[in-house]
N, CA, C and O atoms as a GROMACS GRO file, in nm:
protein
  120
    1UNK      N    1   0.084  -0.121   0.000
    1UNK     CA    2   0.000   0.000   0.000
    1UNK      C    3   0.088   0.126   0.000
    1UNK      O    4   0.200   0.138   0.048
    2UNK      N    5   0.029   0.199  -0.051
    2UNK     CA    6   0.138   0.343  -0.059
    2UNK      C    7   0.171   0.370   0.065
    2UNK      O    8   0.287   0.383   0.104
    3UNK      N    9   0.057   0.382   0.142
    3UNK     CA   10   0.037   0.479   0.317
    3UNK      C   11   0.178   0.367   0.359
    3UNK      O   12   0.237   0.410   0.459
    4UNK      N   13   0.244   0.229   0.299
    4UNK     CA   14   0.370   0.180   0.381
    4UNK      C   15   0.482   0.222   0.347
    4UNK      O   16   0.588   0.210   0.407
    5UNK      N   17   0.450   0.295   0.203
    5UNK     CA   18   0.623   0.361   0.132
    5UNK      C   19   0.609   0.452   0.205
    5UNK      O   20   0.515   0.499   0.269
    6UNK      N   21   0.751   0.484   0.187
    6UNK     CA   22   0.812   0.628   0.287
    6UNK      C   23   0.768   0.769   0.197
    6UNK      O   24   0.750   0.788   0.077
    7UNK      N   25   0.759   0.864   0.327
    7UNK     CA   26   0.699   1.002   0.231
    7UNK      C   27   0.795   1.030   0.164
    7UNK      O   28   0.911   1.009   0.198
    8UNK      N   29   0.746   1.103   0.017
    8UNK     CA   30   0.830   1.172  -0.076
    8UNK      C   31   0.930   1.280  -0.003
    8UNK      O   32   0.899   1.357   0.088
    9UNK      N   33   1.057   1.264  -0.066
    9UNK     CA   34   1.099   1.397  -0.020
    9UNK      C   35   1.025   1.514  -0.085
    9UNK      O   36   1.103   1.606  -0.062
   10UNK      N   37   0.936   1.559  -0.142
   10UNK     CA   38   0.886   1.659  -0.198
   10UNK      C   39   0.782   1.718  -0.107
   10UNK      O   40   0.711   1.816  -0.132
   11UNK      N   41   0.785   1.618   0.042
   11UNK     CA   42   0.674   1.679   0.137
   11UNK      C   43   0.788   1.690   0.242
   11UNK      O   44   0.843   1.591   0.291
   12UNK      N   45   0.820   1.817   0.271
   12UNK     CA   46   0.880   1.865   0.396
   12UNK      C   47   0.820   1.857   0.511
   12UNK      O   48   0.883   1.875   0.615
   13UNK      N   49   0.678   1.826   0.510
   13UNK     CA   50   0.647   1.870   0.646
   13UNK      C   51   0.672   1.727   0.701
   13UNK      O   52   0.666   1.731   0.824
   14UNK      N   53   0.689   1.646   0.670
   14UNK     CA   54   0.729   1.473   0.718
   14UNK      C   55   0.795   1.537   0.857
   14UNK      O   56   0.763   1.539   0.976
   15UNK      N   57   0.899   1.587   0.778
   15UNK     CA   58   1.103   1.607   0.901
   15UNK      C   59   1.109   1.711   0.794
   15UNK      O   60   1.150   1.698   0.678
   16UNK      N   61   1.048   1.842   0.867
   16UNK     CA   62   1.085   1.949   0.852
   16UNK      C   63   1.247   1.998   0.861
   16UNK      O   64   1.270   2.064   0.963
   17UNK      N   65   1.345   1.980   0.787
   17UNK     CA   66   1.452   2.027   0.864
   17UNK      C   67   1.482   2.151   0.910
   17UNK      O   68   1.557   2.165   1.008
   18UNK      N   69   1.421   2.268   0.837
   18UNK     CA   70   1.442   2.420   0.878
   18UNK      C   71   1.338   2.469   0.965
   18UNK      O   72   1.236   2.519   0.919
   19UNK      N   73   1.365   2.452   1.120
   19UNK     CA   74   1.279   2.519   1.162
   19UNK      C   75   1.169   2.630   1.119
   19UNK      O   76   1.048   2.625   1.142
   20UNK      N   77   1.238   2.728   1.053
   20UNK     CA   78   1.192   2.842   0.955
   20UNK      C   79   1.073   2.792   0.868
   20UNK      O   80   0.971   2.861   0.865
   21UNK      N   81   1.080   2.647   0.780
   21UNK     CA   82   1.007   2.580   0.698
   21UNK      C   83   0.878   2.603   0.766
   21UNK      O   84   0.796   2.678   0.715
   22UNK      N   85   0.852   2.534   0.896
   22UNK     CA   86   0.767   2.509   0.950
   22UNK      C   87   0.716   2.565   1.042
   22UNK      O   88   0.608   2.512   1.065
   23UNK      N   89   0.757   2.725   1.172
   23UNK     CA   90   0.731   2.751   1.288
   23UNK      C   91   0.578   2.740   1.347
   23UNK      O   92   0.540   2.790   1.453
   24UNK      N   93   0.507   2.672   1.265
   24UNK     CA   94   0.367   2.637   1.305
   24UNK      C   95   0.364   2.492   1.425
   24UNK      O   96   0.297   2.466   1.525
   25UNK      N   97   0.470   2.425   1.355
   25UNK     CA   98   0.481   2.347   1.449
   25UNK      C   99   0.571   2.349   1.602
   25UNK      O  100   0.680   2.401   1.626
   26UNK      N  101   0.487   2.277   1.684
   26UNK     CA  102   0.530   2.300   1.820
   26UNK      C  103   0.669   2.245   1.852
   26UNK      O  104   0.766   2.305   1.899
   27UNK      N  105   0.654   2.084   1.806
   27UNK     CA  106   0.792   2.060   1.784
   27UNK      C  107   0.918   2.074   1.736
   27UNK      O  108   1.021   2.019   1.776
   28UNK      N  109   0.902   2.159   1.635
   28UNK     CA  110   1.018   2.230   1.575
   28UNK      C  111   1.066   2.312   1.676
   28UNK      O  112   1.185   2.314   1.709
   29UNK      N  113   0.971   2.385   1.733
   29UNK     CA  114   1.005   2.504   1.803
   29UNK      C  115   1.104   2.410   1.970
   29UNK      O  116   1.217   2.425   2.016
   30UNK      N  117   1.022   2.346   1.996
   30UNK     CA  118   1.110   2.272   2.080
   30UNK      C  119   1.261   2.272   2.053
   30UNK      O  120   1.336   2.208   2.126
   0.00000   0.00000   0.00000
């Protein structure tokens, strides 16, 4: 099933690496 392949890298929000990318999330901010 797809939902078992790994996310595309073309979706950052998986593992945001730049905090900046994302500051919506709480955990980044952590």
């Amino acid at each position: 099933m797809e939902l078992q392949r790994p996310l595309p890298r073309r979706k950052p929000m998986a593992m945001p690496r730049n905090p900046m990318a994302m500051p919506r999330n709480p955990m980044t901010s952590s």
